[in-house]
C-alpha positions in Angstrom: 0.0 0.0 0.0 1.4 3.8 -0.9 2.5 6.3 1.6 1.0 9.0 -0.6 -2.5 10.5 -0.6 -3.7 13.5 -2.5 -4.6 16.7 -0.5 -5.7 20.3 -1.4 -3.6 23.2 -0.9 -5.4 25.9 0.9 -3.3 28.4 -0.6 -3.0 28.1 -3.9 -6.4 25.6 -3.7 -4.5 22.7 -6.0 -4.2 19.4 -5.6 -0.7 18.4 -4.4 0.8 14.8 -3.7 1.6 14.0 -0.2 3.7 11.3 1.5 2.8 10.4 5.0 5.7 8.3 5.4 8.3 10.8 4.0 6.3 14.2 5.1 7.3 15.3 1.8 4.8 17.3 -0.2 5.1 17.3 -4.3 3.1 19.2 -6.3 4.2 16.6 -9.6 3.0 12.3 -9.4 5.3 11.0 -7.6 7.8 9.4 -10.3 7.5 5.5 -8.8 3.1 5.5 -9.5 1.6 4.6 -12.1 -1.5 6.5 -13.2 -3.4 3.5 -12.2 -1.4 3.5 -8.7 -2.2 7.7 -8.7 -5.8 7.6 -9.8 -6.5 5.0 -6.5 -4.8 7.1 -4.1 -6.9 8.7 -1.1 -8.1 12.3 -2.2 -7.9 11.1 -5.8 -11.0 12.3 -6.4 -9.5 15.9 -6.0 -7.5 14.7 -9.5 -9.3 16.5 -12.3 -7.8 14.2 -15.7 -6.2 16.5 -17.4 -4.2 17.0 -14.3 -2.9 13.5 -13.9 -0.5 14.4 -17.1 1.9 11.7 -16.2 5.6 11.8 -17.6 8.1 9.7 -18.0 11.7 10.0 -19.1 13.9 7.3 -21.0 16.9 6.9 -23.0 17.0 4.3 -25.9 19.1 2.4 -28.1 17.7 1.8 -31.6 18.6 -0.7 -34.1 17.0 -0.9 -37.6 16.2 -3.4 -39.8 15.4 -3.8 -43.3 11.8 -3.5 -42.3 12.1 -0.6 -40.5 9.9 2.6 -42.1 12.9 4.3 -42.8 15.6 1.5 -43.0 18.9 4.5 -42.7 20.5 6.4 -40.3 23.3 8.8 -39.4 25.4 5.5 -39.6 24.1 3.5 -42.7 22.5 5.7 -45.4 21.0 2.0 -46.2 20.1 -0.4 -43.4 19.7 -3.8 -45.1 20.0 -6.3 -42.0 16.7 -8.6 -41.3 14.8 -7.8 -38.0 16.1 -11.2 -36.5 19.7 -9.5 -36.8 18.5 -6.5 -35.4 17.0 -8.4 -32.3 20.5 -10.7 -32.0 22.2 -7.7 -32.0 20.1 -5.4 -29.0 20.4 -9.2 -27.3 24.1 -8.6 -27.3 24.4 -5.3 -26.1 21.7 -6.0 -22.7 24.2 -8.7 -21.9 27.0 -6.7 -22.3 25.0 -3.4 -20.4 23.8 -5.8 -17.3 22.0 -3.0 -14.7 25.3 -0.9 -15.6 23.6 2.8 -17.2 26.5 4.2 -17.8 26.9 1.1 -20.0 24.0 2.1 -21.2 24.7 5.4 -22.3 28.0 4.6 -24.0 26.6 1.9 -25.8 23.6 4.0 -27.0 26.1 7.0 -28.4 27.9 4.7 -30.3 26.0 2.3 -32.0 21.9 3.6 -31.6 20.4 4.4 -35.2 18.5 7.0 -33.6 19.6 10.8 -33.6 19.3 10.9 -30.1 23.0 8.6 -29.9 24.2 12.3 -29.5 22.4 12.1 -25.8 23.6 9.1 -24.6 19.9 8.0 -26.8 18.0 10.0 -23.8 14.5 11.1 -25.3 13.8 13.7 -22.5 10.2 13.8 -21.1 7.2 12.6 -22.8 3.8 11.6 -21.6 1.0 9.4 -23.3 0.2 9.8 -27.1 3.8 11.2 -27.6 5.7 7.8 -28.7 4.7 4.7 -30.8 2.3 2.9 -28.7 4.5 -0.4 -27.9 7.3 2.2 -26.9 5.3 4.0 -24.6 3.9 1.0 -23.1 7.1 -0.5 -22.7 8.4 2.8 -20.8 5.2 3.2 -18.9 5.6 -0.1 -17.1 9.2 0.0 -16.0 10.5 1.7 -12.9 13.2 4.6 -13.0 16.8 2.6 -13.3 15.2 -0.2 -14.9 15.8 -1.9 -18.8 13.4 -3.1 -20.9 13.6 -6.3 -22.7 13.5 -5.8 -26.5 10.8 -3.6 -27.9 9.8 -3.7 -31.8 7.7 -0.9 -33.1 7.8 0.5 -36.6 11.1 2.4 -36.1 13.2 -0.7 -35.5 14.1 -2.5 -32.3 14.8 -1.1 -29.1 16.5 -1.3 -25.8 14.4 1.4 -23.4 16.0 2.8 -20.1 13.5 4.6 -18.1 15.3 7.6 -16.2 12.4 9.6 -14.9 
């Protein structure tokens, strides 16, 4: 059972996010909920929906295929390996990453076919609607710190880190 309920601040008369536990007040979900989690706090009802605007923050490491919808990349102005290399390769790298993000992160700069490599393949903040469906789901359901397994949307393959 959570720690947090939702209460109403009496001066700026806005629900905020507080942990009974911790004593600490938030006026942003608390990072570790998920909206389900969020919507079935007490004082949840003080939620309005379009206030429950849930973000999440990941980094990524993309490897096309062949079937990809736009099969190049800053690396291969023609991406011709089959989706079952793609997937042997993103196996290869979570072995070699283990828990280890700053693994992670180097891995993603160097070999991600995604223009975010530049970052470290971090893809800032983005909430629902913003990301190919099986990528958001993917990122939705993992804690901060924690790797996906492999991920296939339209783009290619992916490894997802979720960092906020």
């Amino acid at each position: 059972m959570s720690s947090w309920e939702v209460r109403l601040s009496n001066t700026r008369k806005v629900p905020y996010f507080f942990n009974r536990e911790t004593q600490q007040s938030v006026w942003e979900p608390p990072e570790e909920l998920t909206p389900e989690q969020i919507k079935a706090l007490p004082g949840a009802e003080l939620l309005k929906e379009k206030e429950v605007q849930v973000q999440v923050r990941a980094s990524h490491i993309l490897v096309k295929h062949s079937g990809s919808r736009r099969p190049s990349s800053w690396k291969e102005p023609n991406i011709t390996r089959s989706k079952e290399e793609a997937i042997t390769i993103l196996r290869g790298y979570k072995a070699e990453i283990g828990t280890s993000t700053e693994k992670f992160g180097s891995l993603a700069r160097k070999h991600s076919d995604c223009s975010s490599h530049d970052h470290d393949g971090d893809l800032s903040w983005f909430g629902h609607g913003q990301m190919q469906k099986p990528f958001e789901d993917a990122t939705f359901s993992l804690r901060v710190g924690e790797i996906s397994d492999i991920v296939d949307t339209q783009s290619g393959v992916h490894l997802i880190l979720r960092t906020g």
